[in-house]
KOLKOLGU-135088 format. One record per residue (C-alpha): x, y negated, z; residue number from 0; residue in three letters. Coordinates in steps of 0.02 Angstrom, whole numbers, plus 50000, padded with zeros to 5 digits. Each point is the difference from the previous one (the first is absolute). Example, Ala and Ser with C-alpha at 12.3 -4.5 7.8 and 13.67 -1.06 7.14 Angstrom:
BEGIN
x  y  z  k  r
50615  50225  50390  0  ala
50069  49828  49967  1  ser
This chain:
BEGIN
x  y  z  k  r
53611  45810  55062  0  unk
50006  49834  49908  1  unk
49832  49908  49973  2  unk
50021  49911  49827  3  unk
49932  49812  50040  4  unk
49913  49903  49867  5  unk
49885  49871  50040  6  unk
49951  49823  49923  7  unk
49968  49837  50098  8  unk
49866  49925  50015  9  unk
49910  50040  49819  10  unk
50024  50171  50050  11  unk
49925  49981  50157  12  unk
49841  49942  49949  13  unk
49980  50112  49830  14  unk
49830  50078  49955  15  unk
50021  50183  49942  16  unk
50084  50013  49850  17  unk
49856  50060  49895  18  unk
49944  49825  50026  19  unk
50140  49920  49962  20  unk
49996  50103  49853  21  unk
49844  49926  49917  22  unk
50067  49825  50043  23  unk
50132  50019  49884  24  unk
49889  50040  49860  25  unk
49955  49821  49988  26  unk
50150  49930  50069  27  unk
50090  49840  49956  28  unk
50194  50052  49973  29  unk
50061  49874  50119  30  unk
50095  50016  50167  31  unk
49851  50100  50080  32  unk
50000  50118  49878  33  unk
50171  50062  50033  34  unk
49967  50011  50185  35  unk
49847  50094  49962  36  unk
50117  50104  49883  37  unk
50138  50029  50135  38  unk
49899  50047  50142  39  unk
49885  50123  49893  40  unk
50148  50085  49933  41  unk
50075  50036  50184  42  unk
49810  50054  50055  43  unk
50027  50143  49847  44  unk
50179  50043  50042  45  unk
49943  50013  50199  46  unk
49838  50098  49947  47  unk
50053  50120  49860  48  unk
49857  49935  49899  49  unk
50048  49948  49813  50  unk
50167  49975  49959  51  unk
50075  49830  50061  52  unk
50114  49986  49874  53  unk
49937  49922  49869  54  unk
49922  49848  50116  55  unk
50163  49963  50095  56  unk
50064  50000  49797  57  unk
49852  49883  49965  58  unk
50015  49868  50168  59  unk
50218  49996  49961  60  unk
49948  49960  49811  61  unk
49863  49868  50041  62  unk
50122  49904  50148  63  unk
50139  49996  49869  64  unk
49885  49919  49873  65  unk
49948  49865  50127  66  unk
50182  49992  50113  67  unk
49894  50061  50145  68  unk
50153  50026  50109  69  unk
49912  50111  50148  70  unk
49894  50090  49877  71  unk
50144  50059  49900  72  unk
50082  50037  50197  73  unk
49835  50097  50049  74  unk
50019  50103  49846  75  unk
50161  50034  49989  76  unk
49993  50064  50186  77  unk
49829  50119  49930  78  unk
50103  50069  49868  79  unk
50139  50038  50100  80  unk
49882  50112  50116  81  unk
49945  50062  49856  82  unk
50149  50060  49941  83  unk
50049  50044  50173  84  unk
49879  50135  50036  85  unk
50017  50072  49814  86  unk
50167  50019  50012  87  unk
50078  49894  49881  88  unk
50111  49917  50126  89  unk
50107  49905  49873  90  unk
49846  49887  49920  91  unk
49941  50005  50191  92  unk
50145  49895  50087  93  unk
50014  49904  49817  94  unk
49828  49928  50061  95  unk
50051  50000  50193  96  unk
50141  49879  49960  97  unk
49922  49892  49876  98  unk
49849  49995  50122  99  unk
50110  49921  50136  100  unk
50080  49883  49910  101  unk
49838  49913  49956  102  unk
49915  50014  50168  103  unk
50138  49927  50078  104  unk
50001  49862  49888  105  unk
49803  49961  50032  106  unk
50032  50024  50191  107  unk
49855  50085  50026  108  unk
50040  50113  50167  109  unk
49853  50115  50014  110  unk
50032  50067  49821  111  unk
50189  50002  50028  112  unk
50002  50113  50161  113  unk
49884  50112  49900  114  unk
50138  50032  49863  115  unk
50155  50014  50136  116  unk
49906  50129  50080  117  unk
49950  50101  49855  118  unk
50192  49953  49940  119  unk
50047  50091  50144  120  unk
49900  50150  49984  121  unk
50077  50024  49841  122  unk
50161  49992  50045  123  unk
49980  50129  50147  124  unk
49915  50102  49858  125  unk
50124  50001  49923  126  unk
50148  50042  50171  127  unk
50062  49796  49965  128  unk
49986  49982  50199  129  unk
50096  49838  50022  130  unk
49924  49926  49846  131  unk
49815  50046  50080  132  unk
50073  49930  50162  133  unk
50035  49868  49918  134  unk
49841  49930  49921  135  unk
49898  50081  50134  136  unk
50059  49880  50131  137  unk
49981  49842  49888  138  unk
49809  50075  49983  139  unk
49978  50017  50191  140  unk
50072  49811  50038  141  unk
49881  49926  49872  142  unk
49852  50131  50057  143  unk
50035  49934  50203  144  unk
50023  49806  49932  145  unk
49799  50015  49925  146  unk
49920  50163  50097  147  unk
50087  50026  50173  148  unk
50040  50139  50070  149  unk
49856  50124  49915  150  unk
50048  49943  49840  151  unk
50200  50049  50022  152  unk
49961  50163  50094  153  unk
49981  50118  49836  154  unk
50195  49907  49940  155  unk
50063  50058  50156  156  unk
49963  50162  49992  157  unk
50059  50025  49823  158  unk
50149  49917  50064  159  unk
50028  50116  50152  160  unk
49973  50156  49868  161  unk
50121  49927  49851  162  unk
50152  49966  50148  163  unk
49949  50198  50082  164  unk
50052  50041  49809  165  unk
50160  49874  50016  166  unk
50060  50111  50172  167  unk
49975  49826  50086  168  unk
49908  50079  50131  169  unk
49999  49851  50127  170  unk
49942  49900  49859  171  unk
49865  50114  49950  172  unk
49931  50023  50180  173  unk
49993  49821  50053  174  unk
49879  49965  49830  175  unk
49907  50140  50029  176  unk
49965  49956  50174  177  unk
49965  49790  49977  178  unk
49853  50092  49857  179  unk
49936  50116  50135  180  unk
49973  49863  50128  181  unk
49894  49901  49860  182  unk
49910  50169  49939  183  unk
49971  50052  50169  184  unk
49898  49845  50039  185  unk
49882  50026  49827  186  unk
49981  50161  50015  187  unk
50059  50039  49829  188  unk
49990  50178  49992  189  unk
50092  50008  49831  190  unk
50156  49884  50046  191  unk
50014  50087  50172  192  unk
49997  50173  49917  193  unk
50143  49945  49881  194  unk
50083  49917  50173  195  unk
50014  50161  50098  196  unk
50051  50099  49842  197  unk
50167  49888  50002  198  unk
50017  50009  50179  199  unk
50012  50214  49965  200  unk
50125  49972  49869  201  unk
50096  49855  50097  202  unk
50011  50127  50147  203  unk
50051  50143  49877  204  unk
50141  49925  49897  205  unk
50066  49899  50118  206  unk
50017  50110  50166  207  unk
49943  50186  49928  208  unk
49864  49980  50117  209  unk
49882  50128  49928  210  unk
49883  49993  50161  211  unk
49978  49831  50002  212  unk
49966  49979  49808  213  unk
49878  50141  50020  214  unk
49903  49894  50111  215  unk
49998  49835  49911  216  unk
49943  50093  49829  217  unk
49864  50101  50081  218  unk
49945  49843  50082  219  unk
50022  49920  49809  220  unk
49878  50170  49925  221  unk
49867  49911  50136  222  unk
50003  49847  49912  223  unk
50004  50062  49818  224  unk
49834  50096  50025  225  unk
49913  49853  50027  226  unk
49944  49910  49838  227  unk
50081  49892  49908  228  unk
50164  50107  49991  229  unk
50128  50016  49868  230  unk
49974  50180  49937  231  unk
50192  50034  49970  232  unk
50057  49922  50159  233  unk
49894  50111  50067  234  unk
50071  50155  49916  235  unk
50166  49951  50044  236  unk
49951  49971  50163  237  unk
49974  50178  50025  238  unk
50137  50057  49919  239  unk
50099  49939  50095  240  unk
49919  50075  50164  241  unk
50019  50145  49892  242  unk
50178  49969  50007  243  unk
50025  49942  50185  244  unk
49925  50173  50069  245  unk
50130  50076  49863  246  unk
50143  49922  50122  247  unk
49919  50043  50157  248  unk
50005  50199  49940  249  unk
49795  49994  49983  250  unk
49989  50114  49845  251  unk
49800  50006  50007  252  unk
49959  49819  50021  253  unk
50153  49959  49889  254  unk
49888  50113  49863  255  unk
49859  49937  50037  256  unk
50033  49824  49956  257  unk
50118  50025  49852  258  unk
49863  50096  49929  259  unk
49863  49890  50007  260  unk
50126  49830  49961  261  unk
50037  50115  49847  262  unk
49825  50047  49937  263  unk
49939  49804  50017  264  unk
50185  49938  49906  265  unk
49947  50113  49866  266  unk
49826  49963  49983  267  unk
50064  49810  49972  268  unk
50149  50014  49919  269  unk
50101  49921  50126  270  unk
50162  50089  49930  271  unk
50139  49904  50119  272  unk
49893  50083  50129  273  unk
49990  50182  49937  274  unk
50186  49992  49976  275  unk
50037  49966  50171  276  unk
49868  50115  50061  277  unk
50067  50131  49897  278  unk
50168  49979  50083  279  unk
49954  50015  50161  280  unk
49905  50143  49978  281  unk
50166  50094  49924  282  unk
50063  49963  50155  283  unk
49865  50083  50097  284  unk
49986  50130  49902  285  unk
50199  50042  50014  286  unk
49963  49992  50204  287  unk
49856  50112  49984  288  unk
50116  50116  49901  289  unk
49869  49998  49854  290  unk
50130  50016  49879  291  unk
49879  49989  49838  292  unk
49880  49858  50060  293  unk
50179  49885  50058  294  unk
50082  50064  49813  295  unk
49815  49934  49893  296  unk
49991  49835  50111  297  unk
50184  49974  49972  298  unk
49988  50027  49820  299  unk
49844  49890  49989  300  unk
50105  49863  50102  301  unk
50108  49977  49880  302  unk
49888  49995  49834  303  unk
49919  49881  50095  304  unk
50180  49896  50047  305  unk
50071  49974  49816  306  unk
49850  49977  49909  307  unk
49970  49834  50142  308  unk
50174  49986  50002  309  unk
49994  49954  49806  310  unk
49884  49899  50007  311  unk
50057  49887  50154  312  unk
50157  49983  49896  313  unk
49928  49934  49846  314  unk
49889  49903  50115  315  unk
50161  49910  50089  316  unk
50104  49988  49847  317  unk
49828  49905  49930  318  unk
49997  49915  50153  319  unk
50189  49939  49999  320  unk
49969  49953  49805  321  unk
49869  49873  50042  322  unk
50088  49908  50154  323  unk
50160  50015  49878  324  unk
49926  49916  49869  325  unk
49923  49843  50103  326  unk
50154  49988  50082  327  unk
50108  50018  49866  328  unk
49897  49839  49893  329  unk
50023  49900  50176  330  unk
50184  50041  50008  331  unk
50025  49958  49826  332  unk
49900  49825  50015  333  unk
50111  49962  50167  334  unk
50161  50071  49894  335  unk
49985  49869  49885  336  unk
49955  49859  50100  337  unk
50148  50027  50107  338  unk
50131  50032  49822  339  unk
49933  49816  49956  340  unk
50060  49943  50179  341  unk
50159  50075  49969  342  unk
50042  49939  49846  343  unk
49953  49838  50056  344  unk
50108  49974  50152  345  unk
50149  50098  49921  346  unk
50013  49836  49871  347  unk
49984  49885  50159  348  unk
50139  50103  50064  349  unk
50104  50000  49859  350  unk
49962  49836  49983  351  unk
50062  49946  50164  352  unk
50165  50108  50003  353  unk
50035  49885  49841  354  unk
49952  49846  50092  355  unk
50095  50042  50141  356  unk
50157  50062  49914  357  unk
50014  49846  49927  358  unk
49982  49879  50129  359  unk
50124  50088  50113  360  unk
50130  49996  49865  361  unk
49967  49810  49978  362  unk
50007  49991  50187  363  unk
50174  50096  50004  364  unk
50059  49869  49845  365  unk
49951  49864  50117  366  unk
50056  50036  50158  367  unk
50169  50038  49928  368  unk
49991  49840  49881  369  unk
49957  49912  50180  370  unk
50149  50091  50095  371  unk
50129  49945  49868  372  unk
49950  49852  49973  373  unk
50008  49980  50174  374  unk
50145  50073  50016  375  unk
50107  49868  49864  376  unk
49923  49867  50103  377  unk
50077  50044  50180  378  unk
50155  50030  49893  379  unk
50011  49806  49939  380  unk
49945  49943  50163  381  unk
50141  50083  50092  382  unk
50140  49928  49858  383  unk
49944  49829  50036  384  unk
49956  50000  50194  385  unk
50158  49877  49983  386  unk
49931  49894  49888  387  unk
49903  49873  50057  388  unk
49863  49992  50119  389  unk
49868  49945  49880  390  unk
50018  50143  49875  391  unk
49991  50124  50146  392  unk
49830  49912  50068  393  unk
49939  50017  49789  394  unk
50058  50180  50010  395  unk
49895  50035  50163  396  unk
49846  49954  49931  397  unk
50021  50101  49844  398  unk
50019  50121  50122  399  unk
49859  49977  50097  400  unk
49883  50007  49831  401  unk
50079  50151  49946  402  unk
49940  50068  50184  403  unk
49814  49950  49942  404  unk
50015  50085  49841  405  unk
50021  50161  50115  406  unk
49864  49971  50098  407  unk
49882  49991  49859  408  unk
50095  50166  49927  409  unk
49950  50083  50175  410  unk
49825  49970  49970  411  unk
49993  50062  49824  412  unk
50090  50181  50059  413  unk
49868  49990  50143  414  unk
49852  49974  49855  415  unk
50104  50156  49914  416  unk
49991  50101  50150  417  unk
49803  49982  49994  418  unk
49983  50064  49824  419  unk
50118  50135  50075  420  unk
49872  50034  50123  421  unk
49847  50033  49866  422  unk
50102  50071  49896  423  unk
50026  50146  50150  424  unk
49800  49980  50035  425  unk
49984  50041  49801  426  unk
50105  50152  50010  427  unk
49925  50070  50154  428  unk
49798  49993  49923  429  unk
50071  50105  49858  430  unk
50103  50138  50109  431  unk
49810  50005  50053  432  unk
49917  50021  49845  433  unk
50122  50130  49951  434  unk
49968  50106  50179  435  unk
49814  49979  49973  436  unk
50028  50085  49831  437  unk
50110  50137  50082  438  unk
49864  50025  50124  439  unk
49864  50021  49853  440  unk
50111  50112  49901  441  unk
50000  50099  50165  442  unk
49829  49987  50034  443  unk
49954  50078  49821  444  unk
50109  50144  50035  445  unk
49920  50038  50168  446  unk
49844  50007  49909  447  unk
50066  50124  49858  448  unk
50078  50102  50148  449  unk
49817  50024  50046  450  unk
49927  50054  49834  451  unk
50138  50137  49981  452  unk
49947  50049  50200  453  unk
49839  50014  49945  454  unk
50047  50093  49857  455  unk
50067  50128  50089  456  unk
49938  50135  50120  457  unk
50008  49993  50170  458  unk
50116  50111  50103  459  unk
49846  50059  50095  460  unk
49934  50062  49842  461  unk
50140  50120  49956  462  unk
49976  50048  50186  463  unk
49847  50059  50004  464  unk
50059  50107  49865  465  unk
50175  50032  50063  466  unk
49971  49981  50195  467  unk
50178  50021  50031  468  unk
50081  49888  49870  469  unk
50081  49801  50013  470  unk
50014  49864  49853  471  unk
50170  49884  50041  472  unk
49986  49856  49866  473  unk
50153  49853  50018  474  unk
49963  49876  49858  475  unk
50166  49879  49968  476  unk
49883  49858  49966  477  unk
49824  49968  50029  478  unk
49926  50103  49867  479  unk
50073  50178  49965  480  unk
50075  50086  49843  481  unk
49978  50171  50126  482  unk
49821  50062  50016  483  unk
49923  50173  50022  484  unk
49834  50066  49932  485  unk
49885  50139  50070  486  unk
49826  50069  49982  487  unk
49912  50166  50040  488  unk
49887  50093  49877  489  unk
49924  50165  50101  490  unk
50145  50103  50075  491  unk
50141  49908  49888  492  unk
50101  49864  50070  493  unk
50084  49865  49865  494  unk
50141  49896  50067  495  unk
50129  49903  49959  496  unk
50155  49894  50014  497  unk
50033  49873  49858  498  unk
50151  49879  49980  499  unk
49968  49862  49866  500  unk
50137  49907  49902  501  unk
50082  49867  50100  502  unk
49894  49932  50162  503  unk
49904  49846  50076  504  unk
49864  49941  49843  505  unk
50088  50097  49847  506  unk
49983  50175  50099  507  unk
49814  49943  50082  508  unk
49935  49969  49792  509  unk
50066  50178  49963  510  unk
49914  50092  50162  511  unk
49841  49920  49944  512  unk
50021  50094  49811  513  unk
50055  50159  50084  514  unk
49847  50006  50115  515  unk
49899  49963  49873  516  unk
50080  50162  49891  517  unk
50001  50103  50167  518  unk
49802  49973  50030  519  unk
49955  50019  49799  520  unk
50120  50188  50010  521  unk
49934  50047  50144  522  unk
49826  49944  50022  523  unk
49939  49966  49822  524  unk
50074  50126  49901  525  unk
50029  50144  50151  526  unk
50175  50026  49967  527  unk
50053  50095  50144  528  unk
50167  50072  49942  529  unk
50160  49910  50061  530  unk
50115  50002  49866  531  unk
49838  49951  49883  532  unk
49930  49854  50117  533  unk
50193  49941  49978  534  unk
50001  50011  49809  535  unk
49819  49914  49998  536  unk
50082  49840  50100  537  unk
50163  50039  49906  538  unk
49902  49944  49832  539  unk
49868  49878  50046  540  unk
50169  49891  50078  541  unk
50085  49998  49846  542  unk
49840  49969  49914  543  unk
49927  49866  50109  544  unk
50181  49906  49989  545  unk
50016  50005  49821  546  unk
50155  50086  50036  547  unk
50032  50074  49828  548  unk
50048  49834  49920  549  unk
50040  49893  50147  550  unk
50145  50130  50079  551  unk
49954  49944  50153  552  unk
50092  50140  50151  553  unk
49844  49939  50107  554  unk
49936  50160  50095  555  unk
49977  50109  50149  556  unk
50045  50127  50119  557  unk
49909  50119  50056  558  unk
49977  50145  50101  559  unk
49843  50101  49995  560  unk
49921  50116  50082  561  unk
49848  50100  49997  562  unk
49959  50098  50154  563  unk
49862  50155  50011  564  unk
49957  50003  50168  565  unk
49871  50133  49980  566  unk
50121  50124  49959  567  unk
50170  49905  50049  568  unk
50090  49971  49823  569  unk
50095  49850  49947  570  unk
50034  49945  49831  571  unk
50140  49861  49973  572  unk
50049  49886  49864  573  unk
50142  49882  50024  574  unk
50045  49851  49887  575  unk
50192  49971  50053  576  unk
49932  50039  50163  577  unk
50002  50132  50115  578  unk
49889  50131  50139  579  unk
50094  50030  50149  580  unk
49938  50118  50122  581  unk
50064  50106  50155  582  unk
49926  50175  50038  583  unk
50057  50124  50124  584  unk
50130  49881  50059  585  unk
50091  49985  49832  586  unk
49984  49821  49882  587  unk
49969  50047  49818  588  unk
49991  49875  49843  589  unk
49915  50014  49863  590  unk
50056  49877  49860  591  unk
49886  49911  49851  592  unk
50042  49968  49837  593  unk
50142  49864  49946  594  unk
49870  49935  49893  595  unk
49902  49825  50081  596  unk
49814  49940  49975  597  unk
49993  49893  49840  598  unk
50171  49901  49947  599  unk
50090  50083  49810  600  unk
49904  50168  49927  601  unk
50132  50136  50001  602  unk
49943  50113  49876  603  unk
50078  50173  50063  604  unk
49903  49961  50156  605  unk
49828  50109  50027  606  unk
49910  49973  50122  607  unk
50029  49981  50190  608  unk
50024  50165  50083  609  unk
49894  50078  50146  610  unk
50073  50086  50158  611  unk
49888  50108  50069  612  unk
49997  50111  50159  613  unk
49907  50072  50117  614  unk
50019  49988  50206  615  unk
50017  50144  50108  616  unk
50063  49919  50171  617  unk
49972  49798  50048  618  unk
50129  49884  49932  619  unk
50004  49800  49980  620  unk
50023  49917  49856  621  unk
50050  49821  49958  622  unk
49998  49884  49845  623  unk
50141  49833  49996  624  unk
50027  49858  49870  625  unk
50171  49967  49975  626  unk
49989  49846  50090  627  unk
50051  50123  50161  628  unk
50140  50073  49928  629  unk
50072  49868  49907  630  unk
49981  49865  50148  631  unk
50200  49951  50075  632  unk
50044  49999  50149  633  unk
50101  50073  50154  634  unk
50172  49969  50045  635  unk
50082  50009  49819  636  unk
49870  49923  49908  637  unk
49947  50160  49898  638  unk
49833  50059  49934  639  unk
49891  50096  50130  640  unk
49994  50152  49869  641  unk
49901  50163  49966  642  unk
50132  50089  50122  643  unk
49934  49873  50149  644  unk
49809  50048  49954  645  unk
50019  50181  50000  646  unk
50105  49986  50163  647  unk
49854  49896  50085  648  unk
49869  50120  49953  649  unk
50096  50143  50056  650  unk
50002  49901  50143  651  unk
49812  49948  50054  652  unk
49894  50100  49892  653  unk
49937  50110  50149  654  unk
49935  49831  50095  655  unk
49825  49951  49937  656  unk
49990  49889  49853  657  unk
49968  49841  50086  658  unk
50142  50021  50108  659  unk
50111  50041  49867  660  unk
49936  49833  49909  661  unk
50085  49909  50126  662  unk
50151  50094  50009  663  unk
50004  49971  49823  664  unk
49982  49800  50009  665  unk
50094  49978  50147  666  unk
50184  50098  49914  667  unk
49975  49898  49860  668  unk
49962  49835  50069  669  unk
50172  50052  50102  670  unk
50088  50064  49855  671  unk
49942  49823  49917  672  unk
50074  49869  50159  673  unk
50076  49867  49907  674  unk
49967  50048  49819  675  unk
49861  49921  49891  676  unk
49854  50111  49950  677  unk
50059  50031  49829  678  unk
49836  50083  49908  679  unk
49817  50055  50065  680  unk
49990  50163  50113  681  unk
49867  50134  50028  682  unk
50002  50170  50093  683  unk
49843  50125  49986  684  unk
49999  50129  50113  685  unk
49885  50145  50048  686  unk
49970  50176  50060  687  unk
49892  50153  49940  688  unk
């Protein structure tokens, strides 16, 4: 759907074929020339498939570094991060991106830097980073319609109208989309105006459900795509999702028909996002059609196809995160220090000027009551010799009256005090500043590890497409969580759990990072799929990974672990000081773990976590807690909400559906909790089978 836009100024414009430019190299002077030459042949490559670009975008970023060539070494950062880009290697890829903007924005040359922002964004919608590719793509579209008009901005805003349809910002998304049609329209640019009326269909879809009138705007789009030049795998997903439409609107054959050939041409080109989706919507057709086999094979192939891009789009974000981390972090650092200089500076001038202050008050005080009593002895004399004669009481007035000078000038010097007062309050204010500005950066940071550990984790719409029927309720105390849960699906068996790491906030966040680490390496690497096992696996690794046989450290986890068959409807459970609670046939049942905790002392009677397993003959739900629930105060004496309260509750709700008894969940506990501070992090996992 996205056309990726690379194009150089006015060299480019005017560039022989790239064979020619070839041979000129041969005999080349290495001079400023050169590396153009260099930089625009290694795009012509990358764009062409010919040879491998690689090694000339290495060449051109080697050469401009020799010679300082500021927008050479800008041009090839921004070809190696394409490069990278389409190989995959999306870490070295926005390594380039960045260092590619900072030096075309320092040479201020426009045409080049709209070319990165837009290519910026495309990699961060790539990669699901809507608002960052929101971001950059409307910095490219205001420098594109400052030098180009109109045409040149249309492509921006329709990669801005698709990136805010993937935000849910639907009026957003439609207003871009239309402001590129009106340009497109007048060009006649078959290829933007195909991508144009494949938004409109999804616009219309996601944000009214209007499957007729999405149907129309993407058959109108399949017009436009078979006329050449088209992107092949908007194309394909073009039709796909007609394929899908006619799904809604109960049209089995033409539904078929579509998803079929989408799914022949995704496969042919590897277009693997695609064939996912595709094969998703055909389980779905198949389970209308009642073709019980075809909807079980597409199912199954759905979800090969799910964690294997699931992986990699985590490693991708977490490589992703790293990068902007690390460039932020040396910024931070650089403004850190500037600012602990600034600091330390003004608290001496403060210190400084409480002294100074201090002191002249207190001479002030000595002088005013020097003044006063000296004052004072004076009126006394006067009055025991107002009969004495007239001359001494005319000397004693004027001593009088230069006594009453003496206090003038003692007015103005408190005034003059009262000033330094004054700064002395400015002073103080500027640093109650400084130190919110810190509190706002501490904040900031934490924010930003809040979204590593969200990315980190699975989304609830994950475990529903597994579990349909099934809610995540996740109450961190602070912004980042000691609580988190873990799931992932390998054929018919479902892995999930519920982990509670020592203490909360940043302490507990370090230790979910080292127990999803374990969790993926049990489960994934080394196909442990045993409960009791996959807890003795983390069990070790813990104690291992914090040193824990010398250091005696009690940092560990909770955990409570299940793994659920849902071919032939068996659960296995493993609790670490945690327990399985489930209600079947109207009756709540617990099963406990073992008193033993992930990581913490070695106990050397212990053996091994044990596994619960049993079968299901009639439905039930089950639910998994951290003992942040239980052991949260509250009500009208100020007691614990307890495993008695829980058990009650589910007795309670459990034959509501599971998103309804989320909220019944939240909202008696956010009642039981009026007036009392949330004392640790809380999480509730509930589902049904």
């Amino acid at each position: 759907m996205l056309l990726w836009l690379f194009f150089l100024p006015a060299l480019g414009q005017h560039q022989k074929k790239f064979e020619d430019i070839e041979r000129r190299l041969i005999k080349a002077k290495k001079d400023t020339l050169y590396i153009d030459n260099l930089n625009v042949l290694s795009n012509e490559y990358a764009i062409s498939g010919g040879k491998d670009p690689l090694p000339l975008a290495r060449k051109a970023l080697h050469l401009a570094d020799s010679l300082n060539y500021l927008r050479g070494q800008g041009v090839a950062n921004m070809n190696l991060a394409i490069i990278y880009d389409t190989r995959g290697n999306y870490h070295q890829a926005l390594e380039h991106y960045l260092i590619s903007l900072r030096q075309l924005r320092q040479v201020n040359n426009e045409d080049y830097l709209s070319q990165l922002l837009q290519n910026l964004g495309l990699f961060y919608g790539t990669q699901g980073n809507y608002r960052k590719a929101i971001e950059v793509t409307k910095q490219a579209a205001d420098l594109t319609y400052k030098n180009h008009g109109e045409k040149g901005s249309s492509y921006c805003w329709s990669n801005l109208g698709f990136y805010y349809t993937e935000a849910a910002e639907y009026d957003s998304a439609l207003y871009f989309t239309l402001k590129a049609y009106e340009t497109l329209k007048t060009d006649k640019d078959t290829a933007g105006l195909a991508d144009v009326f494949y938004n409109l269909g999804n616009i219309a879809w996601r944000a009214d459900e209007n499957a007729t009138k999405a149907l129309n705007h993407c058959l109108q789009a399949l017009e436009y795509y078979q006329k050449p030049p088209f992107e092949a795998e908007a194309y394909i997903a073009c039709k796909a999702f007609v394929g899908f439409l006619y799904l809604q609107l109960n049209d089995h054959a033409m539904a078929e028909h579509y998803l079929q050939e989408s799914l022949r041409d995704a496969q042919k080109n590897q277009y693997r996002f695609l064939m996912k989706n595709i094969y998703s919507w055909q389980s779905r057709l198949y389970a209308d059609m009642q073709v019980w086999d075809k909807a079980y094979d597409t199912h199954m192939r759905f979800f090969q196809l799910h964690d294997s891009i699931f992986s990699e789009h985590s490693a991708n974000r977490v490589e992703q995160f790293k990068a902007e981390y690390e460039l932020e972090t040396r910024e931070a650092n650089i403004e850190l220090l500037k600012k602990s200089k600034i600091i330390q500076e003004d608290e001496l001038e403060r210190q400084m000027l409480y002294r100074n202050s201090f002191m002249a008050l207190f001479a002030l005080f000595l002088l005013i009551t020097g003044v006063l009593y000296k004052s004072n002895t004076i009126k006394n004399r006067t009055n025991k010799l107002l009969t004495e004669q007239k001359r001494e009481i005319e000397e004693k007035n004027k001593a009088i009256l230069q006594q009453n000078l003496l206090l003038e000038e003692q007015q103005k010097a408190i005034a003059s005090q009262a000033q330094n007062l004054n700064r002395a309050n400015h002073q103080i204010n500027r640093q109650r500043q400084a130190i919110e500005q810190t509190a706002q950066d501490l904040s900031s940071s934490l924010s930003y590890a809040s979204r590593i550990q969200h990315a980190m984790m699975p989304r609830p719409v994950e475990l529903k497409a597994a579990l349909p029927d099934s809610f995540i309720w996740l109450n961190p105390r602070d912004i980042v969580s000691g609580d988190f849960y873990w799931f992932t699906q390998l054929g018919h068996k479902v892995f999930l759990a519920a982990i509670d790491c020592t203490g909360h906030g940043v302490p507990g966040a370090f230790l979910s990072l080292i127990g999803d680490v374990y969790l993926n390496q049990a489960i994934l690497q080394e196909n442990i799929q045993d409960a009791g096992k996959i807890l003795d696996h983390l069990h070790e690794n813990v104690r291992r990974t914090l040193n824990q046989e010398v250091s005696y450290s009690q940092d560990g986890m909770e955990v409570g672990m299940c793994v659920i068959d849902l071919k032939f409807r068996e659960i296995e459970f493993a609790g670490a000081r945690n327990s399985l609670y489930y209600c079947q046939g109207g009756e709540v049942h617990k099963i406990g773990g073992d008193r033993m905790f992930i990581g913490g002392l070695n106990r050397t009677s212990f053996s091994g976590f044990t596994t619960h397993k049993f079968a299901l003959d009639q439905p039930a739900s089950f639910y998994l807690s951290t003992d942040g629930v239980r052991d949260q105060f509250g009500g009208e004496q100020d007691k614990k909400f307890g495993e008695k309260r829980i058990l009650e509750l589910i007795a309670q709700v459990h034959a509501l559906p599971m998103e309804q008894q989320k909220e019944h969940f939240r909202e008696h506990l956010l009642q039981w909790m009026r007036g009392y501070e949330q004392t640790d992090d809380m999480m509730l996992i509930g589902w049904k089978l």
